[in-house]
C-alpha positions as CSV (number, residue, x, y, z in Angstrom):
1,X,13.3,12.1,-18.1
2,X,15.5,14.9,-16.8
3,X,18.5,13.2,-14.9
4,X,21.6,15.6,-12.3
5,X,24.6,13.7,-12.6
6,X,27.1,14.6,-9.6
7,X,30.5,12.8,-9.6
8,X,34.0,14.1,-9.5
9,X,35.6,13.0,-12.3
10,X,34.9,14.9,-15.2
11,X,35.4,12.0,-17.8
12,X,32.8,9.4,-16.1
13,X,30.3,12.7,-16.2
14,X,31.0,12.8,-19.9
15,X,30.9,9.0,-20.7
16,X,27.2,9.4,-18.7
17,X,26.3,12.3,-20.6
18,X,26.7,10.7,-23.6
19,X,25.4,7.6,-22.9
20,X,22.5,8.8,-21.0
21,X,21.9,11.3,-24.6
22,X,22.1,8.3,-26.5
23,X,19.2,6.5,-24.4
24,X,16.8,9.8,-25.2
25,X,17.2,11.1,-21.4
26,X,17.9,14.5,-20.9
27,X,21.4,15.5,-18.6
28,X,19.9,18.8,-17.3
29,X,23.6,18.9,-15.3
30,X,26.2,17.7,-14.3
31,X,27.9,18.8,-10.7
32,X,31.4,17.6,-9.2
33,X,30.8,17.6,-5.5
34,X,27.7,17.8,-3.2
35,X,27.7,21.3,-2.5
36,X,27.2,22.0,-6.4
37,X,24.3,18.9,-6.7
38,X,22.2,20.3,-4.0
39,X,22.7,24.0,-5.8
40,X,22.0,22.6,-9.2
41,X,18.8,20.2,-7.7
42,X,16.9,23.7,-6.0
43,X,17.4,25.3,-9.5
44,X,17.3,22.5,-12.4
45,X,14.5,19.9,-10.1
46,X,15.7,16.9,-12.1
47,X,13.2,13.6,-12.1
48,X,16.0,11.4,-11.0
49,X,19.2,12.7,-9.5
50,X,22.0,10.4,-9.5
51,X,24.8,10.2,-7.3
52,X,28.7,9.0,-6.6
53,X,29.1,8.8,-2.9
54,X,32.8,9.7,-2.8
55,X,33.4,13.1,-3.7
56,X,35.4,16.1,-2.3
57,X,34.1,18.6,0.5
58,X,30.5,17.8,0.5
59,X,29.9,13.8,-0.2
60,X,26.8,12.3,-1.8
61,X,25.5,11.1,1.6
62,X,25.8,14.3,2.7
63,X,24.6,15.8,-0.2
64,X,21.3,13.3,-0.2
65,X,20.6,14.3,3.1
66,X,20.8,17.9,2.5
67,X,18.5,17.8,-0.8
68,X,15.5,15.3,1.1
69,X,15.7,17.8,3.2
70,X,14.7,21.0,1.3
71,X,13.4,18.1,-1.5
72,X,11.0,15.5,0.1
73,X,10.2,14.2,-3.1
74,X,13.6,14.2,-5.0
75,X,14.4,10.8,-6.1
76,X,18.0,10.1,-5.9
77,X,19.8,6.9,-6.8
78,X,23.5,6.2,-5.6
79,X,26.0,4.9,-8.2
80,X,29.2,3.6,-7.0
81,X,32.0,1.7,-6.6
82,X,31.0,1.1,-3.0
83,X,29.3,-2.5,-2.2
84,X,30.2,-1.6,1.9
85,X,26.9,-2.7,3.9
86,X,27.5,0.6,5.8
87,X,27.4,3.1,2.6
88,X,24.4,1.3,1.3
89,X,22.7,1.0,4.4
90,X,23.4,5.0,5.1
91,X,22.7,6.0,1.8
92,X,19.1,4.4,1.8
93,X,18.2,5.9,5.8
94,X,19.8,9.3,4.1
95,X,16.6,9.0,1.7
96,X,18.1,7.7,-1.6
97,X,15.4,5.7,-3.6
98,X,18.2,3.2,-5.1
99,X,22.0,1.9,-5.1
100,X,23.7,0.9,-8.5
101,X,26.9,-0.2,-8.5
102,X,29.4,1.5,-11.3
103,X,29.9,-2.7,-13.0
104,X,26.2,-1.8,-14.1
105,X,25.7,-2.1,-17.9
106,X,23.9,0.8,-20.1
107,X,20.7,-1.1,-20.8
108,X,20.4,-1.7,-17.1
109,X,21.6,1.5,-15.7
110,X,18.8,2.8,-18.6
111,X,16.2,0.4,-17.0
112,X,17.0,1.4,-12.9
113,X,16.4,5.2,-13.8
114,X,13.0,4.2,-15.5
115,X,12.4,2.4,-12.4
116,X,13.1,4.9,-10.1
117,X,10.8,7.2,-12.1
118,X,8.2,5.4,-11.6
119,X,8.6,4.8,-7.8
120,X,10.2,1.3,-8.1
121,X,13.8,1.4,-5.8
122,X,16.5,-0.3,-8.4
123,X,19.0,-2.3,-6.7
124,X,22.0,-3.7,-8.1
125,X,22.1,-7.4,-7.7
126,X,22.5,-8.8,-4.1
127,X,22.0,-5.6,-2.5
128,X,17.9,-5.8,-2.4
129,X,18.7,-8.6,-0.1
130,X,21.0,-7.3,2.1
131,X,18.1,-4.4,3.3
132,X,15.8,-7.0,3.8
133,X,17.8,-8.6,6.4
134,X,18.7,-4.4,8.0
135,X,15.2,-3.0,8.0
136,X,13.4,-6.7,8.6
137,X,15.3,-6.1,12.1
138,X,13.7,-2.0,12.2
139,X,10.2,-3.1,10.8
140,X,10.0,-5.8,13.4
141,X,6.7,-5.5,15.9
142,X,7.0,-4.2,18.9
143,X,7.5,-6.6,22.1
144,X,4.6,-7.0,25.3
145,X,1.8,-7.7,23.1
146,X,1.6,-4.9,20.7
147,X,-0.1,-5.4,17.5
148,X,2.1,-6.6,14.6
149,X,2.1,-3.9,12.3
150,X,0.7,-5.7,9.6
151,X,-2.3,-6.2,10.9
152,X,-2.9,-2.5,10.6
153,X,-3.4,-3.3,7.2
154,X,-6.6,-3.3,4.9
155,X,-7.3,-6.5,2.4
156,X,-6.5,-3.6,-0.1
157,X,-3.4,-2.2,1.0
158,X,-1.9,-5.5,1.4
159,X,-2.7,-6.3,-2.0
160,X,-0.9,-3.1,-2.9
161,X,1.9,-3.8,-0.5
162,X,2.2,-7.6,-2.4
163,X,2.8,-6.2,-6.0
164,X,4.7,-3.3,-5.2
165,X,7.2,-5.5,-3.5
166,X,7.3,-7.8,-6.5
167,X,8.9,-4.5,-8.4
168,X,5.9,-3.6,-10.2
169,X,5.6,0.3,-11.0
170,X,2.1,2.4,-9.1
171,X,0.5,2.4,-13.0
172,X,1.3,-1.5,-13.2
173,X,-0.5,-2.3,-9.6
174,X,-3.2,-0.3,-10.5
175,X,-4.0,-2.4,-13.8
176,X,-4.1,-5.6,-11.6
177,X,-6.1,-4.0,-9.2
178,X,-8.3,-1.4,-11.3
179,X,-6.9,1.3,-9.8
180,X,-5.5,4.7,-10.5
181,X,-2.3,5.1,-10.4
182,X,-2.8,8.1,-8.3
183,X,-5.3,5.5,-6.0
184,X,-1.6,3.5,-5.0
185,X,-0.1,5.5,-4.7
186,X,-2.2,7.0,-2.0
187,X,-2.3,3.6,-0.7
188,X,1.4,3.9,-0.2
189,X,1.9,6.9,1.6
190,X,-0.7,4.8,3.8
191,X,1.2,1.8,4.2
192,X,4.0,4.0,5.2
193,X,2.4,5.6,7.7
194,X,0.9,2.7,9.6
195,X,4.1,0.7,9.3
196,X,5.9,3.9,10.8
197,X,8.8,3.3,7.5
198,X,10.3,6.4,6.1
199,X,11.5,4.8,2.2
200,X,10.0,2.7,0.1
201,X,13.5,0.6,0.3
202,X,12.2,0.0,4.0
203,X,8.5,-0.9,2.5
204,X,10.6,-3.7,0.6
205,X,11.9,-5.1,3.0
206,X,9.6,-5.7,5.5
207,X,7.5,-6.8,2.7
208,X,10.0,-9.4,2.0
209,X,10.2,-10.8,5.6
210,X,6.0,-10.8,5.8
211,X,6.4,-13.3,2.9
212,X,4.3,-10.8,0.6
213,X,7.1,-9.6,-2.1
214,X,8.4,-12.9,-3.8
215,X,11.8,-12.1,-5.2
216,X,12.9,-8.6,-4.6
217,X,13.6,-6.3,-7.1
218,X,17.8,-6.5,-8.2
219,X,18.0,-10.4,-6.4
């Protein structure tokens, strides 16, 4: 895993470095305000991308919104002191894939960049729960009759929709189903369309409120 570190001070980058190094993940860089992150994510294309939200000139949920922009794919994960509903809310609509908390240990800031390799959205604990109550309310069906959006859904991509929800990574649902991972994936991108939800942080939550997802991943 190659991870872009982008925080402005110089000695949590280092302590990161290092302990990130220590883990066997690769720092490809290290940037100290947005501007520089977006620069270093067009040249470097880090796997996982993770990001203070405070920082000078150009902050990270400017900076997030910037690299989803010339980056669909980037996965970026927010790590803060922030536990504000409004910086977590804005930071998952900007397009980050996850919100850790700066209290987070090593072994399970280790574990949440696995995760968001693999397409699972880590959540320090208690967050997970407040975006189920924020994009229950924007996944809700429409009003005069129109079809709940969950009914859109195949057998199959409910099934999907169920396990993901439950944290399990795309190769892990596709064991239980005897699938490829490639094959959820697909399913995914599918369930995101007919739901009209732009993260998989939104997926989540509206799985959570349908009753499909059990405990959510970080609760």
């Amino acid at each position: 895993m190659r991870v872009l570190l982008a925080d402005d001070h110089q000695l949590l980058l280092e302590g990161l470095r290092n302990l990130l190094e220590v883990h066997g993940i690769e720092v490809a860089g290290a940037a100290c305000d947005g501007l520089e992150a977006l620069s270093l994510a067009r040249t470097l294309q880090p796997d996982v991308i993770l990001m203070d939200i405070r920082m000078p000139g150009c902050d990270g949920l400017e900076a997030t919104r910037r690299i989803k922009a010339e980056m669909p794919a980037a996965r970026i994960v927010m790590l803060t002191t922030s536990d504000g509903d409004e910086d977590l809310f804005e930071a998952v609509k900007s397009g980050a894939c996850g919100y850790l908390l700066k209290s987070i240990d090593a072994e399970a800031l280790v574990a949440s960049l696995e995760q968001a390799l693999q397409g699972v959205p880590p959540f320090s604990p208690g967050l997970a729960g407040r975006l189920l109550g924020e994009f229950a309310r924007l996944a809700a069906p429409g009003a005069k009759g129109e079809e709940a959006p969950a009914q859109r859904l195949t057998a199959r991509q409910r099934e999907v929709l169920a396990l993901v929800a439950q944290g399990l990574a795309y190769k892990e649902v596709g064991v239980r189903l005897s699938l490829s991972a490639r094959t959820v994936k697909y399913h995914m991108a599918e369930i995101m369309r007919l739901l009209h939800l732009e993260h998989r942080a939104q997926v989540l939550a509206y799985a959570g409120r349908a009753g499909l997802g059990g405990t959510q991943p970080g609760e």
